[in-house]
N, C-alpha and C positions, 0 to 999 in steps of 0.2 A: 539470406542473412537472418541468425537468429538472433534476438535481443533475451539476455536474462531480465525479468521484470525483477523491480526492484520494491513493490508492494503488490500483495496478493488483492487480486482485482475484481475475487468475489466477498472482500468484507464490506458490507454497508459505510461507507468514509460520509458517517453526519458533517453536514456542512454545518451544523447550527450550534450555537451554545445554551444544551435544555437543562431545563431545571425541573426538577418533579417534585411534588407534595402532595402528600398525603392528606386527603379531607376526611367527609364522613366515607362510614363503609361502600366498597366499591368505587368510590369518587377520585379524583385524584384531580390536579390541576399542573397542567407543564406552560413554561414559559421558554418559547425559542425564540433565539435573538439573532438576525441579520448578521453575519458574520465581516460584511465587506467592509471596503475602506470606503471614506465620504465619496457618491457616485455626482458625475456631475449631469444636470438633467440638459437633456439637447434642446436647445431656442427651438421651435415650433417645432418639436418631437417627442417622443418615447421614451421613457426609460423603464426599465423591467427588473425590480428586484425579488430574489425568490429568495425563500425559508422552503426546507426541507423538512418536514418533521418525520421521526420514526418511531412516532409513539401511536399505537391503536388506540383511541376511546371512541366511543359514541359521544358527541359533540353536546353540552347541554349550553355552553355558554362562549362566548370569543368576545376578548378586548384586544383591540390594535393599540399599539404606541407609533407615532410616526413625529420623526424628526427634519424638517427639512427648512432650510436654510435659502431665500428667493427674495428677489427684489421689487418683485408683486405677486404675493398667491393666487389674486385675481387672476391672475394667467391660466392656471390649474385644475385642470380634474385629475381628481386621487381615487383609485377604486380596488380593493381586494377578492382577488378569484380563488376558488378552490374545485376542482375540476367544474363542473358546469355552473357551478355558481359564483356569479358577482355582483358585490356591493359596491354601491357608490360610494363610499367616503366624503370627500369633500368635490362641490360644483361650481368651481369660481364664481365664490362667493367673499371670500375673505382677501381683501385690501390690505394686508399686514405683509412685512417683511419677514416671511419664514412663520415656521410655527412646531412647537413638540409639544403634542399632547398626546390624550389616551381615548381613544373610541370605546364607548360604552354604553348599550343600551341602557342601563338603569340610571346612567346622569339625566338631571332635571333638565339642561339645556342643549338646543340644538347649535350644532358650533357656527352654522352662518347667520345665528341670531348675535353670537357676541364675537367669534373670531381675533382670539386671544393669540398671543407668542406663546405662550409660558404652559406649562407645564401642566393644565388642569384636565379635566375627566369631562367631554361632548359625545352628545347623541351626534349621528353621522346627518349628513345633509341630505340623502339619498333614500338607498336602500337600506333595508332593519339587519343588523348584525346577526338577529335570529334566523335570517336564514340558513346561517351553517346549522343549526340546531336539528339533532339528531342525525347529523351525517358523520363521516370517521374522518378523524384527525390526521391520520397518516397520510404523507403523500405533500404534491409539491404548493405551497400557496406562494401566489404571483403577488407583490403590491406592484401597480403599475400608476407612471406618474407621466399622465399628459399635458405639453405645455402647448397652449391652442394659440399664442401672439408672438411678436417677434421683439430683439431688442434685450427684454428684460434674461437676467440669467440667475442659476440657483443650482443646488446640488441636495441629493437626499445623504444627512448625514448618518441616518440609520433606523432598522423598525424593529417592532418586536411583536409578537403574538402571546397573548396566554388564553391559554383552554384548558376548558374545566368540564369531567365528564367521566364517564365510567367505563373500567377497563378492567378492573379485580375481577377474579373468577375463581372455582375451587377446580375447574377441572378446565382441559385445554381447549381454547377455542379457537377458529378460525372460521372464513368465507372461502369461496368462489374466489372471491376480488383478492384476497389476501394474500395467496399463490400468484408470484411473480418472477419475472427473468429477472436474477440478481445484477445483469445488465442496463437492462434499457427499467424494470419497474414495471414491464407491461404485463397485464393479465391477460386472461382467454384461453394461452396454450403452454403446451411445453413439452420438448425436444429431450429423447433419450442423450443421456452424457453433461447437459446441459447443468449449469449451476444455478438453484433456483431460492427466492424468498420469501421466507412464511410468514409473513403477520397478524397476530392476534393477542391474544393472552390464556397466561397460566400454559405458557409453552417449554416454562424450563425457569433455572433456575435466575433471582432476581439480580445476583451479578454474573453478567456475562462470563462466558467459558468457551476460546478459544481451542478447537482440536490440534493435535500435532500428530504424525506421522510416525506410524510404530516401525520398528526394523523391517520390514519388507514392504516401507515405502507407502502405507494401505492409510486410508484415514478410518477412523473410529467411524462404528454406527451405532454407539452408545456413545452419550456423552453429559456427562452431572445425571443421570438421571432422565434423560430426554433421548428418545427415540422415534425416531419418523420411519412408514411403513409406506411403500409406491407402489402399485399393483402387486403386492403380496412380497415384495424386497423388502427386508432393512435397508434404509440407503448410508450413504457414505455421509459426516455431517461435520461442516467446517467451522461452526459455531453458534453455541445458541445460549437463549435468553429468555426474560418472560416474555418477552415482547417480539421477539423475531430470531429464527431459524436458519441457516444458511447452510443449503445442502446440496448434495448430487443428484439426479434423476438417476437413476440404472440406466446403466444402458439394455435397449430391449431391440430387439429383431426388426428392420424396419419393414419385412414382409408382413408385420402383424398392424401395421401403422397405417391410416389414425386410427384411434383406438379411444374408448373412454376409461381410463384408469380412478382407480379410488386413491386417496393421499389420505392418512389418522399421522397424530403426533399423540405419543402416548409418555406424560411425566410423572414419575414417582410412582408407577402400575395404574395411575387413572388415565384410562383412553377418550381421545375425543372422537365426536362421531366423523366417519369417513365424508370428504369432499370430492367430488366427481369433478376430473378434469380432461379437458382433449389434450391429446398425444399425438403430435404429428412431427413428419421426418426431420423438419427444418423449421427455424423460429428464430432466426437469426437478432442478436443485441447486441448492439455499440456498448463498450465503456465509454465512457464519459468522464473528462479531467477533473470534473469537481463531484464524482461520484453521484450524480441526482439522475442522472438517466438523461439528463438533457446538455445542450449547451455544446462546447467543446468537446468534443471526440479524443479519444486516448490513441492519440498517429504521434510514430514518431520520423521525423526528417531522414532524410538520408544519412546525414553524421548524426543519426541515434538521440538525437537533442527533440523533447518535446514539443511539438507542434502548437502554434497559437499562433493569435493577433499580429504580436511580436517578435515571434520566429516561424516565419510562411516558409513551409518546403518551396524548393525551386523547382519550377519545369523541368521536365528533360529527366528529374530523378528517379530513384527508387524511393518508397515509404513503405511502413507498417502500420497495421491497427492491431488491436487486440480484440477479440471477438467471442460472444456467446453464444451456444444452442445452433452452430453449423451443420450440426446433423454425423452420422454416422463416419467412422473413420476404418482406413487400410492401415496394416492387421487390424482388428480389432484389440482393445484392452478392457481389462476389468473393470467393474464400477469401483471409484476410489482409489484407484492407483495411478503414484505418480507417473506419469510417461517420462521415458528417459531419451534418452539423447540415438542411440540407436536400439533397435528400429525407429526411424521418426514414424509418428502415427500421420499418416495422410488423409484430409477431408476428400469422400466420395463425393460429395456433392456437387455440383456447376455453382460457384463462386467467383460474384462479377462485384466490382464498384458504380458506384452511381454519385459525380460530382456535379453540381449543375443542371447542366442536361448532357455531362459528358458520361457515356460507356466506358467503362475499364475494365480491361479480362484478369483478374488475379494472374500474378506469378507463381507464388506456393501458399498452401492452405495447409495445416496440421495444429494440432495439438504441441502446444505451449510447452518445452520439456521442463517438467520437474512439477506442474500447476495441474492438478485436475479439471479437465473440464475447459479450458483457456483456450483459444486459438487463438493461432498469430496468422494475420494475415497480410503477405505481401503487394505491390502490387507499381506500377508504374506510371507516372504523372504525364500525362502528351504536352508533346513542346510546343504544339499550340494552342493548348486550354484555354479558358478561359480564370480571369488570377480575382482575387481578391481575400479578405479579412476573413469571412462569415459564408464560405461558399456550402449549402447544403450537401450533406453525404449522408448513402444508402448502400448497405451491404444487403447484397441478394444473394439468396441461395435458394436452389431449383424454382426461382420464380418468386418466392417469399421475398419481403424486404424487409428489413429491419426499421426500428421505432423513426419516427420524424422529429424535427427539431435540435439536431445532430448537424454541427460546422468542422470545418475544417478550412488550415489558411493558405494560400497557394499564391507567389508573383514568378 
């Protein structure tokens, strides 16, 4: 069964509502704001709220806004991650019923010296806010809210982040890090055919510029002004920005794989200097429902209805995912061209699921028709699996697995 998608799955879908401003030169300061509804936090558990940000700076300053609503704070550790670093926020400390305020190193007061409700500006109880300093903004920050007693109950009604740090450039920049599966967010590698995401600055123009498909179906590799270069290809490009790229790998020979290929983004005739990346057959990336690379998987049930919490495929069915960077396809097709309906493009690859600790063998593997770069992958649920809300899923191909952190719902 094939599903037409009904949104292209390699556009970055921001979960967050940013706000940018403009400081001194080079400076800049965005605020992204928690997009969810009031979450309710579990009596002696976890809650996990995340902010996506897609903006590149070097990090010189972060305030937290946290709003939470509790019938003892005392109960709570609050702490903000961004990849390997976290801060403590608050250490059940405060005996107050809820609290919204703003985490800021420059406030005079530490908050479990006064531990207010209302709305004012504390130094954190813990760790220094300045640890983010000088790391990159992009990418996913966790606030995580521990409730460590029982009894008492609360819900987080919302957070927000602002950074403040440097992003302006006159010519295009990126990393290593920057270069990611416009899937999963992962860095390290990337697969011929693959749809992939550049972030940095001065990559292209400051309002976004979606590609559209010329009469024989091709996507542009010029676009505003911005051009990206993969081992000596123009590549095909879905959409760019100052701030991020969304493009095709060429597809290349897998007899020549792995390989270290050079990646330049060159806008307005100024080139930036080339970034060496590996190139391997397979790299396999989940979509993901809320577009962050993490969380809920983009499977849909067997009657074609979106997969979740609240609608778990049943045993015994058929499902689908959508899937990036599978690797090399029967016939082969051009870089940038839509695949059409016949020939369907089939993955060469060995394409298996991994639910739980259950093995799945794919049913069909190919290219997405009409979507560059897209796989749909089929595949069958065993009627005696094991069922739940939040059950782990991994898409393998020739051994590679795709990113972790990735659910899917099954009773």
């Amino acid at each position: 069964m094939l599903k037409a998608l009904t949104r292209a799955p390699w556009i970055l879908v921001v979960t967050v509502l940013l706000c940018v401003t403009a400081t001194a030169w080079g400076q800049e300061t965005i605020t992204a704001t928690w997009p969810g509804e009031p979450r309710y936090i579990p009596d002696n558990g976890t809650l996990f709220a995340e902010i996506f940000v897609p903006r590149t700076l070097e990090i010189e300053d972060v305030d937290v806004k946290v709003n939470i609503v509790h019938q003892n704070m005392a109960d709570l550790n609050i702490s903000l991650t961004k990849g390997l670093t976290t801060v403590l926020l608050v250490d059940r400390e405060c005996e107050t019923i809820g609290m919204n305020v703003t985490f800021d190193d420059e406030a005079a007061d530490r908050i479990g010296s006064v531990c207010p409700p209302g709305p004012f500006r504390y130094r954190t109880d813990g760790d220094d806010l300045r640890d983010f300093d000088g790391g990159n903004s992009y990418g996913l920050w966790i606030l995580t809210v521990e409730d460590k007693d029982l009894r008492e109950f609360g819900a987080l009604w919302g957070y927000s982040l602002t950074i403040t740090g440097t992003g302006e450039t006159n010519e295009p920049t990126f990393t290593f890090d920057g270069v990611t599966d416009a899937a999963s967010f992962a860095s390290g590698s990337v697969t011929p055919g693959e749809t992939i995401s550049i972030f940095g600055a001065g990559l292209g123009p400051r309002e976004p510029v979606l590609a559209e498909f010329n009469q024989m179906g091709e996507l542009p590799t010029e676009l505003a002004g911005t051009e990206v270069v993969i081992n000596g290809q123009r590549a095909p490009l879905f959409f760019v920005s100052n701030y991020q790229i969304n493009a095709q790998i060429p597809w290349i020979p897998p007899a020549v794989l792995p390989a270290t290929i050079p990646i330049s983004v060159t806008f307005q005739g100024v080139a930036s200097d080339a970034v060496q990346v590996t190139a391997q057959e397979n790299s396999p990336g989940l979509y993901s429902a809320n577009g962050t690379g993490a969380g809920q998987a983009t499977v849909y049930n067997g009657d074609s209805t979106l997969n979740g919490p609240s609608n778990p495929a049943l045993r015994g069915t058929s499902v689908f995912a959508y899937v990036n960077g599978i690797g090399p396809v029967s016939p082969p097709i051009a870089s940038g061209q839509a695949p059409p309906l016949e020939p369907l493009r089939l993955a060469t690859s060995e394409v298996r699921v991994l639910i739980g600790s259950e093995q799945i063998a794919s049913q069909w593997v190919g290219l997405a028709p009409g979507f560059v770069g897209v796989f749909q992958l089929n595949f069958a649920l065993p009627a005696d699996m094991k069922t739940g809300i939040d059950l782990p899923m991994y898409v393998i191909a020739n051994g590679v697995p795709s990113q972790s952190g990735m659910k899917v719902s099954v009773q």
